[in-house]
mmCIF file of the N, C-alpha and C atoms, coordinates in Angstrom:
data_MODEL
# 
_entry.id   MODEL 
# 
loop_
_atom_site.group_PDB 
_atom_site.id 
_atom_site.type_symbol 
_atom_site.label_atom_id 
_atom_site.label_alt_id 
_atom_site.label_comp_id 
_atom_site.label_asym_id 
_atom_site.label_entity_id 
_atom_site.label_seq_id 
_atom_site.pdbx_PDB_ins_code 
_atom_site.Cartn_x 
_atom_site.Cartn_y 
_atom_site.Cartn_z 
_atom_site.occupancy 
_atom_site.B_iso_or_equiv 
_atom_site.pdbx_formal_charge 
_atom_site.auth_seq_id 
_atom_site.auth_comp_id 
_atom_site.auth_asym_id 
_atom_site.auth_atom_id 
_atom_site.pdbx_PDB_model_num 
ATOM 1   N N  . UNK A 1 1  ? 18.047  -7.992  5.477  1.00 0.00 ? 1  UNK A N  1 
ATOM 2   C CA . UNK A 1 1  ? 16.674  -8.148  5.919  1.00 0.00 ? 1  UNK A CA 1 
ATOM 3   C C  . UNK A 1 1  ? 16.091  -9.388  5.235  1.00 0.00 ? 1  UNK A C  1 
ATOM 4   N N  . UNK A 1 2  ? 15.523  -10.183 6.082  1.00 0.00 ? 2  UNK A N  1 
ATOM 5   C CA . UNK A 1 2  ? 14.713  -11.313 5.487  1.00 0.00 ? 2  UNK A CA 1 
ATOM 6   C C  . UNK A 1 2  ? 13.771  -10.975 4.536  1.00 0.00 ? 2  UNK A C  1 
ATOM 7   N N  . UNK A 1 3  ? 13.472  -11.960 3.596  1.00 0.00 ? 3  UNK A N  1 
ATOM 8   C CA . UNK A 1 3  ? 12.073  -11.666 2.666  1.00 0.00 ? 3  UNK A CA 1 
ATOM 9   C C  . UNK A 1 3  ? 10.809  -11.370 3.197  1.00 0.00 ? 3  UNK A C  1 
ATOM 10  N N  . UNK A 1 4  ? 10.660  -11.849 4.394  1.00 0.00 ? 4  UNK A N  1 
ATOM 11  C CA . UNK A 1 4  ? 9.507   -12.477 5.008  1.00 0.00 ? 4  UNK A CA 1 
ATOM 12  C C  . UNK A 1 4  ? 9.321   -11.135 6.274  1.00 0.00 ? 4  UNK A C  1 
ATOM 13  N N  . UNK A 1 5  ? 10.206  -10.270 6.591  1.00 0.00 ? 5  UNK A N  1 
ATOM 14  C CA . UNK A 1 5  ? 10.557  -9.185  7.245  1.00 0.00 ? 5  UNK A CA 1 
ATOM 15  C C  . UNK A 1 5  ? 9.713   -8.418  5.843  1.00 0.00 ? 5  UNK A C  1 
ATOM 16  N N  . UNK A 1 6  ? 10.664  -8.584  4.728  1.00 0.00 ? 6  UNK A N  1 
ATOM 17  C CA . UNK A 1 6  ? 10.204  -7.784  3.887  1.00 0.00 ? 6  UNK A CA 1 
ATOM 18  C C  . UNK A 1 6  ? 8.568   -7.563  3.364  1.00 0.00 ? 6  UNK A C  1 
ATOM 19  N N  . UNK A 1 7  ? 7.841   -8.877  3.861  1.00 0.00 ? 7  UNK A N  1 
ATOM 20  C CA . UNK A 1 7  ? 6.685   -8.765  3.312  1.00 0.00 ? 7  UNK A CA 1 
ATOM 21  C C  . UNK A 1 7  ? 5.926   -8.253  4.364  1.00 0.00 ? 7  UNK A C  1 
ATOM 22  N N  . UNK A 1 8  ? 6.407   -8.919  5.662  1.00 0.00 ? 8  UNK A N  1 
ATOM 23  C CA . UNK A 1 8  ? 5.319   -8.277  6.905  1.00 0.00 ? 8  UNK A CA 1 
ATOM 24  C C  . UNK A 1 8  ? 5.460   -5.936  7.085  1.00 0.00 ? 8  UNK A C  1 
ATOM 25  N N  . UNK A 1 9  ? 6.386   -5.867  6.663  1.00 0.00 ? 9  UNK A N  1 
ATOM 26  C CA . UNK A 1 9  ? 6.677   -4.200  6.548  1.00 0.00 ? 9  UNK A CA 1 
ATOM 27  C C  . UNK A 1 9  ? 5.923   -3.765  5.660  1.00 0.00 ? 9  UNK A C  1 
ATOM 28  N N  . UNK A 1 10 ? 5.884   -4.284  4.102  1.00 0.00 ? 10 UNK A N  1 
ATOM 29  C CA . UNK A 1 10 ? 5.079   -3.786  3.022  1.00 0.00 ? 10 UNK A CA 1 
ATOM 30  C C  . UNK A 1 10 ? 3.788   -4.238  3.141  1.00 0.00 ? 10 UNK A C  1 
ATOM 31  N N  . UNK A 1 11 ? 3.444   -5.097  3.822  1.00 0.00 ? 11 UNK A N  1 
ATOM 32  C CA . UNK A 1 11 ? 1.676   -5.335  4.476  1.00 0.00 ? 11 UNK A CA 1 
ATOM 33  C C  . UNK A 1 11 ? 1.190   -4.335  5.490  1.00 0.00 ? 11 UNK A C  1 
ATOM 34  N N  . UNK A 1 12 ? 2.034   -3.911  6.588  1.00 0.00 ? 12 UNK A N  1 
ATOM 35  C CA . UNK A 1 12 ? 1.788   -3.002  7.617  1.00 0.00 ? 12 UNK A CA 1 
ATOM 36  C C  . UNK A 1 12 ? 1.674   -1.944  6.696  1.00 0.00 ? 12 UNK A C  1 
ATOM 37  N N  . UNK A 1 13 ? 2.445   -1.719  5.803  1.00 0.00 ? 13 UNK A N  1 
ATOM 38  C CA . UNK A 1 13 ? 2.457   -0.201  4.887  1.00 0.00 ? 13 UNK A CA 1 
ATOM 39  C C  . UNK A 1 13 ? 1.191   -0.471  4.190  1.00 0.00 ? 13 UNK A C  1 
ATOM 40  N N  . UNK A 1 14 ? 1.023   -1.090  3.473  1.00 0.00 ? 14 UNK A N  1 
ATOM 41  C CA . UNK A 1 14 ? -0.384  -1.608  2.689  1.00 0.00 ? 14 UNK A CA 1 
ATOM 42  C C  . UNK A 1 14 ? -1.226  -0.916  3.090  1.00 0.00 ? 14 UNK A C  1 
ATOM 43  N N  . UNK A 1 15 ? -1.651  -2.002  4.549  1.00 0.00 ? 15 UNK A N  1 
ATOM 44  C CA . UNK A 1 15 ? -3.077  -1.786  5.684  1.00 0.00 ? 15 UNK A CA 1 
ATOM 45  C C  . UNK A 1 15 ? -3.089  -0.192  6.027  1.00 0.00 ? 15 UNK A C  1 
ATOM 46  N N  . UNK A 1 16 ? -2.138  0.167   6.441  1.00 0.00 ? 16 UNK A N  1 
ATOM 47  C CA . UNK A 1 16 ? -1.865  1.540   7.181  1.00 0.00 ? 16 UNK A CA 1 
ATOM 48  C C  . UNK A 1 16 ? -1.964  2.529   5.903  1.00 0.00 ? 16 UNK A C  1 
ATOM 49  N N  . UNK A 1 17 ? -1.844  2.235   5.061  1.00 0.00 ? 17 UNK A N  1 
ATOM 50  C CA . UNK A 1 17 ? -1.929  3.384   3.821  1.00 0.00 ? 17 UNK A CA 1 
ATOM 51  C C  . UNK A 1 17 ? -3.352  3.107   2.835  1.00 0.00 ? 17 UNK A C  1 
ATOM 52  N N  . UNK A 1 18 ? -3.963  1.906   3.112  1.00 0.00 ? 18 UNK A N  1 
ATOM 53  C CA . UNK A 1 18 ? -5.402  1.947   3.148  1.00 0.00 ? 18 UNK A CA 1 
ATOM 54  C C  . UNK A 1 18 ? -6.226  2.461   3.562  1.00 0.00 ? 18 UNK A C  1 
ATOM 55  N N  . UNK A 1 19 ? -6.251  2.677   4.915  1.00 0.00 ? 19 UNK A N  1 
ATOM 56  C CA . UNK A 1 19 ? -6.675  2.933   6.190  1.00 0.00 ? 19 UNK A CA 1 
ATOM 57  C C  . UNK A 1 19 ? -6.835  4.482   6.166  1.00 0.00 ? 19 UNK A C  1 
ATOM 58  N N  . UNK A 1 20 ? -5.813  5.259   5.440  1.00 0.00 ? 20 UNK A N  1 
ATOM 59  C CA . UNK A 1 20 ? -5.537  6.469   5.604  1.00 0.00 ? 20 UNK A CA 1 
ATOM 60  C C  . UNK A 1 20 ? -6.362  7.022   4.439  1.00 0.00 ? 20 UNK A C  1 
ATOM 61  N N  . UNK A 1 21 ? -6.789  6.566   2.965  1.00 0.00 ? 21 UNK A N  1 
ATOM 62  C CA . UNK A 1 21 ? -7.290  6.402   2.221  1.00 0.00 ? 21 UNK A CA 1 
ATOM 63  C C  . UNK A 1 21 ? -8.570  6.513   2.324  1.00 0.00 ? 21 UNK A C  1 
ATOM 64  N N  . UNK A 1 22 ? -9.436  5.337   2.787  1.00 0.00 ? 22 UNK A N  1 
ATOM 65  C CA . UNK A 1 22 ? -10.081 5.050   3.148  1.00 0.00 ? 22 UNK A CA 1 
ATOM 66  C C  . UNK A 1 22 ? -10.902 6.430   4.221  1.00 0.00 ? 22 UNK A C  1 
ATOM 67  N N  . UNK A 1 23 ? -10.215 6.788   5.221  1.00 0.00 ? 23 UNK A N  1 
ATOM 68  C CA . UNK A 1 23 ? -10.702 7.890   6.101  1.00 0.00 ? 23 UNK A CA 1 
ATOM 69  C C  . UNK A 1 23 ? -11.159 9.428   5.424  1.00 0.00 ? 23 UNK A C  1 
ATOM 70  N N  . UNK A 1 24 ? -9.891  9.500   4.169  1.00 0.00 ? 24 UNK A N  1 
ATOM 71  C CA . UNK A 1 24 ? -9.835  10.890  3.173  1.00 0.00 ? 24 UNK A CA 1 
ATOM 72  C C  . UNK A 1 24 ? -10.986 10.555  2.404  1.00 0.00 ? 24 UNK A C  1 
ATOM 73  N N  . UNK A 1 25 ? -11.365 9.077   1.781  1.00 0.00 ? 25 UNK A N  1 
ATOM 74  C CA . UNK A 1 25 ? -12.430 9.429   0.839  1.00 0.00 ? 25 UNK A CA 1 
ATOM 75  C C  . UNK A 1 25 ? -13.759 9.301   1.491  1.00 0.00 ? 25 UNK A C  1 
ATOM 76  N N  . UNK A 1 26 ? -14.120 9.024   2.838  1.00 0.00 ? 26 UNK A N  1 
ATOM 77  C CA . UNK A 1 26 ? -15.151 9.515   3.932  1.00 0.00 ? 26 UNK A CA 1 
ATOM 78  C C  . UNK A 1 26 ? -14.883 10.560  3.860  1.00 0.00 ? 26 UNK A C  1 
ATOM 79  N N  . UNK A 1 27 ? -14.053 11.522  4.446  1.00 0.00 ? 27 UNK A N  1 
ATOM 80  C CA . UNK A 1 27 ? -14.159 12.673  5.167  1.00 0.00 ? 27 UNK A CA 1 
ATOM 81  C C  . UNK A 1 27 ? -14.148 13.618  3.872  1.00 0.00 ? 27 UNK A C  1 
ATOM 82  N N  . UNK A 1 28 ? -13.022 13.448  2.736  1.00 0.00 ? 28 UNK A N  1 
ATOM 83  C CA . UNK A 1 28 ? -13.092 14.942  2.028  1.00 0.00 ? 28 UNK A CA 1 
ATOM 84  C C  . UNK A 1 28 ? -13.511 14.411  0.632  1.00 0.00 ? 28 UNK A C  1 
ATOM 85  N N  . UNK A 1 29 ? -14.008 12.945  0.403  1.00 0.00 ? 29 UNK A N  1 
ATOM 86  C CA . UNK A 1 29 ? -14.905 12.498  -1.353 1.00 0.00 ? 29 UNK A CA 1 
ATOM 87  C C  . UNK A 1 29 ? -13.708 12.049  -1.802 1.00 0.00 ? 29 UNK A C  1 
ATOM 88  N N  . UNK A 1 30 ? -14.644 11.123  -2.718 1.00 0.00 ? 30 UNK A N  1 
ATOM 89  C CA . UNK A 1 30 ? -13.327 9.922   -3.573 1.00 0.00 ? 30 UNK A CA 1 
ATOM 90  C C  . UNK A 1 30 ? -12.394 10.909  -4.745 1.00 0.00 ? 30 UNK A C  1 
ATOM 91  N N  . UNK A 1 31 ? -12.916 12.250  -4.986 1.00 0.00 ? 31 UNK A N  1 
ATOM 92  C CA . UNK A 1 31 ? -12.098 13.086  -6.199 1.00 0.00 ? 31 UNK A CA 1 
ATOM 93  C C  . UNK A 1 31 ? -11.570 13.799  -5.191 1.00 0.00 ? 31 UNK A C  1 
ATOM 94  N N  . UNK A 1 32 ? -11.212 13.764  -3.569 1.00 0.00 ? 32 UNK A N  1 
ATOM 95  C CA . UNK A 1 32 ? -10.272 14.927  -3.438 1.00 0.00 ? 32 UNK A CA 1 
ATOM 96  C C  . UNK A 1 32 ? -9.173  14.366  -3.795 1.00 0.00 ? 32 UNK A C  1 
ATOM 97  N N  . UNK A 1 33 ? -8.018  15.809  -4.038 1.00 0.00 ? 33 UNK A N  1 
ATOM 98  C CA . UNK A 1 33 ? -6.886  15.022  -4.522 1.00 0.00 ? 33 UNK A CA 1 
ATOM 99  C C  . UNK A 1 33 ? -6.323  14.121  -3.412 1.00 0.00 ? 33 UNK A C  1 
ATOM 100 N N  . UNK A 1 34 ? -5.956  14.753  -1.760 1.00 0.00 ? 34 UNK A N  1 
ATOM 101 C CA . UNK A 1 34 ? -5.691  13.379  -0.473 1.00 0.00 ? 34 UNK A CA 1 
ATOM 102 C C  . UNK A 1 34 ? -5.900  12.055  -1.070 1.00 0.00 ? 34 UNK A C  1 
ATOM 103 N N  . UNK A 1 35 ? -7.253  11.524  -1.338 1.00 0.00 ? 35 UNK A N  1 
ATOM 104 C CA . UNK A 1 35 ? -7.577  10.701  -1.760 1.00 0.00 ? 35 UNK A CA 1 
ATOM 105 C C  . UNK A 1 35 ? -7.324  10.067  -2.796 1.00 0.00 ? 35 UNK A C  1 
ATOM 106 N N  . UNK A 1 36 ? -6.970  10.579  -3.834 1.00 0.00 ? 36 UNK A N  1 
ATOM 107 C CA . UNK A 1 36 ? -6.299  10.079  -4.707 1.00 0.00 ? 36 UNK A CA 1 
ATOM 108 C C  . UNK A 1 36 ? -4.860  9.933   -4.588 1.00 0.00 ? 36 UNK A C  1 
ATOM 109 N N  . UNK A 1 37 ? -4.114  10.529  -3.858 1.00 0.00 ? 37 UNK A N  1 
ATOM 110 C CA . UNK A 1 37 ? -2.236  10.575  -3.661 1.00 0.00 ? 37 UNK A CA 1 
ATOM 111 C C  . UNK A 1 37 ? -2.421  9.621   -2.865 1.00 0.00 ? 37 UNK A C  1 
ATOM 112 N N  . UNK A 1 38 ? -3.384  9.020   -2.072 1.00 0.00 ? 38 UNK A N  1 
ATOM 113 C CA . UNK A 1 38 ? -2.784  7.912   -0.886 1.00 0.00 ? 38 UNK A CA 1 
ATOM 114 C C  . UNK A 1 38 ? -3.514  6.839   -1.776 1.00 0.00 ? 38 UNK A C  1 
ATOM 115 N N  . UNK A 1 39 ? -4.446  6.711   -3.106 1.00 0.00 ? 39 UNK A N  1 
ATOM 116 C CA . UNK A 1 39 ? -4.907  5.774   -3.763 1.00 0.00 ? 39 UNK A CA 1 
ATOM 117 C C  . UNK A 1 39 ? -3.789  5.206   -4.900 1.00 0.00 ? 39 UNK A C  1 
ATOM 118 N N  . UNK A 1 40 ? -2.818  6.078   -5.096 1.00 0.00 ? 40 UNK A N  1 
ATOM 119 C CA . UNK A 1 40 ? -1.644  6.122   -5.889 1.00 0.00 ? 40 UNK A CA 1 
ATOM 120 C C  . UNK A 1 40 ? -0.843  5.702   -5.175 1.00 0.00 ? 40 UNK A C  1 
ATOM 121 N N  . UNK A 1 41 ? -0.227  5.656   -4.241 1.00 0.00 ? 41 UNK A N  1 
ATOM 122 C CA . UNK A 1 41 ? 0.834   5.246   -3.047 1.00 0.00 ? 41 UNK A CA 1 
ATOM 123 C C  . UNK A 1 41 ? 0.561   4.101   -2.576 1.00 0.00 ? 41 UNK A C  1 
ATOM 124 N N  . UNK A 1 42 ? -0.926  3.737   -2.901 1.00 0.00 ? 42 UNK A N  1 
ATOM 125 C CA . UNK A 1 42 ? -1.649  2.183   -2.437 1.00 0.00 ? 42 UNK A CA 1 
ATOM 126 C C  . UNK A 1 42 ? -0.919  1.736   -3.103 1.00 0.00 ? 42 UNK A C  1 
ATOM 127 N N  . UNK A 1 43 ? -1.242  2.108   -4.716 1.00 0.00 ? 43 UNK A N  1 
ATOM 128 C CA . UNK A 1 43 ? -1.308  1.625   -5.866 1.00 0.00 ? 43 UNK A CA 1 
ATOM 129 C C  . UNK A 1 43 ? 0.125   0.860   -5.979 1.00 0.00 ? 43 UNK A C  1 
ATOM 130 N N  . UNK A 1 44 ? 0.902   1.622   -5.990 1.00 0.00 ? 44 UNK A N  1 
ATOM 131 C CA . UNK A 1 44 ? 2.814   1.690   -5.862 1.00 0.00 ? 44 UNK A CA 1 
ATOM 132 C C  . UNK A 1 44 ? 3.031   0.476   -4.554 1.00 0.00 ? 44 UNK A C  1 
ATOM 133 N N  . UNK A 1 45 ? 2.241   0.401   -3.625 1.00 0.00 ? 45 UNK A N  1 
ATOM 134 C CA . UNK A 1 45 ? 3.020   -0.939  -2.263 1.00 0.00 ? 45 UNK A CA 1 
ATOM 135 C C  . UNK A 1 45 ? 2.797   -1.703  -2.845 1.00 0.00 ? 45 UNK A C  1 
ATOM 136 N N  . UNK A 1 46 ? 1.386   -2.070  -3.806 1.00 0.00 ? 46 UNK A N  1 
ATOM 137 C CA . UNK A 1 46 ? 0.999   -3.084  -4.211 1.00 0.00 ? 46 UNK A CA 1 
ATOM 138 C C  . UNK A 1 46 ? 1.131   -3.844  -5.290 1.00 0.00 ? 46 UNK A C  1 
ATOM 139 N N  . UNK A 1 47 ? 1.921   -2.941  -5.811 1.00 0.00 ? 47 UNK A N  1 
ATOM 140 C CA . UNK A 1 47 ? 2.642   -3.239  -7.129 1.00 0.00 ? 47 UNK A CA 1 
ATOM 141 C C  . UNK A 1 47 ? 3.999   -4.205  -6.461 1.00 0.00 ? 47 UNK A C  1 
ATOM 142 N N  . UNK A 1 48 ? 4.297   -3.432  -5.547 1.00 0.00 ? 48 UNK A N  1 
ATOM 143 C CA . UNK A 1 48 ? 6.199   -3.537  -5.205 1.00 0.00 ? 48 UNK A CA 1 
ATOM 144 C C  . UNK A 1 48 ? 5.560   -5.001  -4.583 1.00 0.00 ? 48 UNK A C  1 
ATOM 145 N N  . UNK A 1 49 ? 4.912   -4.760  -3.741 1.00 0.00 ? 49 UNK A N  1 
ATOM 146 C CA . UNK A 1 49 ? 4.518   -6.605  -3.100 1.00 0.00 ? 49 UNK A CA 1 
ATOM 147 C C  . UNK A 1 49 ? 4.379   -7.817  -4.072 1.00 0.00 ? 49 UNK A C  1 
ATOM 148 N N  . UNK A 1 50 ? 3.245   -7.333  -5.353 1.00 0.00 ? 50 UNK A N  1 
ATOM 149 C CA . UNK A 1 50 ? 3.232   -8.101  -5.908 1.00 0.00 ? 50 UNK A CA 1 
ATOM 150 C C  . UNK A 1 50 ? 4.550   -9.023  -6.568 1.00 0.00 ? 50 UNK A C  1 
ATOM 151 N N  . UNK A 1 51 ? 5.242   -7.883  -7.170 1.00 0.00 ? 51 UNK A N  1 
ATOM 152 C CA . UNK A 1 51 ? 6.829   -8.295  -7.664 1.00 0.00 ? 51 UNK A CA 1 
ATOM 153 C C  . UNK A 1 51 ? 7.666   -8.943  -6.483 1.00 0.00 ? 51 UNK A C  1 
ATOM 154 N N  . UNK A 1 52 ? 7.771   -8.560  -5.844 1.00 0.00 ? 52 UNK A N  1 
ATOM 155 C CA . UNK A 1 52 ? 8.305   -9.402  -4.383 1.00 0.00 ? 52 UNK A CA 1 
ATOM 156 C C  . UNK A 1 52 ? 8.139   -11.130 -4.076 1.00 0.00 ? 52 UNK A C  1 
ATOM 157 N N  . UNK A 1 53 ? 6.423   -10.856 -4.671 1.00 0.00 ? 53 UNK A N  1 
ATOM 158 C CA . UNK A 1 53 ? 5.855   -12.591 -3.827 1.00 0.00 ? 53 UNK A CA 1 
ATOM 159 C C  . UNK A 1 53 ? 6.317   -13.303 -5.851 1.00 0.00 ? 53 UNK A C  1 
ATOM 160 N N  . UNK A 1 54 ? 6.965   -12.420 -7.054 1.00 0.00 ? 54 UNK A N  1 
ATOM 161 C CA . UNK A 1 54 ? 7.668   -13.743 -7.926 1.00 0.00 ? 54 UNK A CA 1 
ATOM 162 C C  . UNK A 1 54 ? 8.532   -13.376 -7.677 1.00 0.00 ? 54 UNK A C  1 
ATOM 163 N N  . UNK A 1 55 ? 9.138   -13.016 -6.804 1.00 0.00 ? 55 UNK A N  1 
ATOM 164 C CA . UNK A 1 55 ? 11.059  -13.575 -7.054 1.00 0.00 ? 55 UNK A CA 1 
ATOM 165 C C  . UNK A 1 55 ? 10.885  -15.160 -6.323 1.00 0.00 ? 55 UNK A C  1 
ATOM 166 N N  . UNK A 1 56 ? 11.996  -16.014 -6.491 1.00 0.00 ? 56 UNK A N  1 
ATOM 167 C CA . UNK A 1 56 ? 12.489  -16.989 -6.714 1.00 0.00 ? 56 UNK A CA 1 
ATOM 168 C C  . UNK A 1 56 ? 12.964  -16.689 -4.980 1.00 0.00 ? 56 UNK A C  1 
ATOM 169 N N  . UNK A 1 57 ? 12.258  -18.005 -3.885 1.00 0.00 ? 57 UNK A N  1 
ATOM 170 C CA . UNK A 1 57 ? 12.936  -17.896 -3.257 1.00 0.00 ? 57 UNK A CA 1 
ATOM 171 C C  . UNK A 1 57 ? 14.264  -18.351 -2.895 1.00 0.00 ? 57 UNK A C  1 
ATOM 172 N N  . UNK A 1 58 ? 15.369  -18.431 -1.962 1.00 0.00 ? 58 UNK A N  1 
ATOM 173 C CA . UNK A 1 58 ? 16.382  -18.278 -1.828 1.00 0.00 ? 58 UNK A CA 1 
ATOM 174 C C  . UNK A 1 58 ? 16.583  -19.398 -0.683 1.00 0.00 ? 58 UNK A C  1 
# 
Protein backbone atom coordinates (compact mmCIF):
# COMPACT_ATOMS: atom_id res chain seq x y z
CA UNK A 1 0.00 0.00 0.00
CA UNK A 2 1.22 3.44 -0.86
CA UNK A 3 1.97 6.05 1.91
CA UNK A 4 -0.28 8.41 0.46
CA UNK A 5 -3.18 5.48 0.30
CA UNK A 6 -2.03 5.27 3.76
CA UNK A 7 -2.77 8.76 4.74
CA UNK A 8 -6.03 9.29 2.70
CA UNK A 9 -7.58 5.90 4.86
CA UNK A 10 -6.34 7.29 8.28
CA UNK A 11 -7.98 10.82 7.35
CA UNK A 12 -11.34 9.14 6.24
CA UNK A 13 -10.94 7.24 9.71
CA UNK A 14 -10.06 10.56 11.47
CA UNK A 15 -13.17 12.60 9.92
CA UNK A 16 -15.53 9.60 10.28
CA UNK A 17 -14.52 8.90 13.91
CA UNK A 18 -14.90 12.62 14.69
CA UNK A 19 -18.05 12.84 13.32
CA UNK A 20 -19.24 9.95 15.42
CA UNK A 21 -17.88 11.72 18.51
CA UNK A 22 -19.01 14.70 17.90
CA UNK A 23 -22.90 13.34 17.45
CA UNK A 24 -22.40 11.19 21.12
CA UNK A 25 -21.28 14.34 22.87
CA UNK A 26 -24.62 16.25 21.41
CA UNK A 27 -26.83 13.54 21.95
CA UNK A 28 -25.66 11.66 25.30
CA UNK A 29 -22.90 14.83 27.05
CA UNK A 30 -19.18 15.19 26.80
CA UNK A 31 -18.80 12.62 30.21
CA UNK A 32 -20.79 9.84 28.59
CA UNK A 33 -18.52 7.10 28.42
CA UNK A 34 -19.56 6.70 24.02
CA UNK A 35 -18.04 9.87 24.07
CA UNK A 36 -15.16 9.44 25.57
CA UNK A 37 -14.17 5.73 23.79
CA UNK A 38 -14.62 7.45 20.34
CA UNK A 39 -12.52 10.65 21.98
CA UNK A 40 -9.80 7.97 22.79
CA UNK A 41 -9.90 6.18 19.35
CA UNK A 42 -9.65 9.90 17.92
CA UNK A 43 -6.96 10.24 20.11
CA UNK A 44 -5.02 6.82 18.87
CA UNK A 45 -5.65 7.83 14.57
CA UNK A 46 -4.09 10.87 15.46
CA UNK A 47 -1.34 9.87 17.09
CA UNK A 48 -0.68 6.95 14.35
CA UNK A 49 -1.00 9.88 11.53
CA UNK A 50 1.07 12.03 13.22
CA UNK A 51 4.04 9.34 13.33
CA UNK A 52 3.32 8.47 9.75
CA UNK A 53 3.69 12.24 8.27
CA UNK A 54 7.87 11.76 10.18
CA UNK A 55 8.85 8.81 8.56
CA UNK A 56 11.36 9.55 5.92
CA UNK A 57 9.91 9.39 2.63
CA UNK A 58 10.88 6.66 0.26
Amino acid sequence: MEKQDIYNELTAKINSKRNLMIRAGMTKGLNHFETIQYSEELDKLIHTYQMLIKLPSN
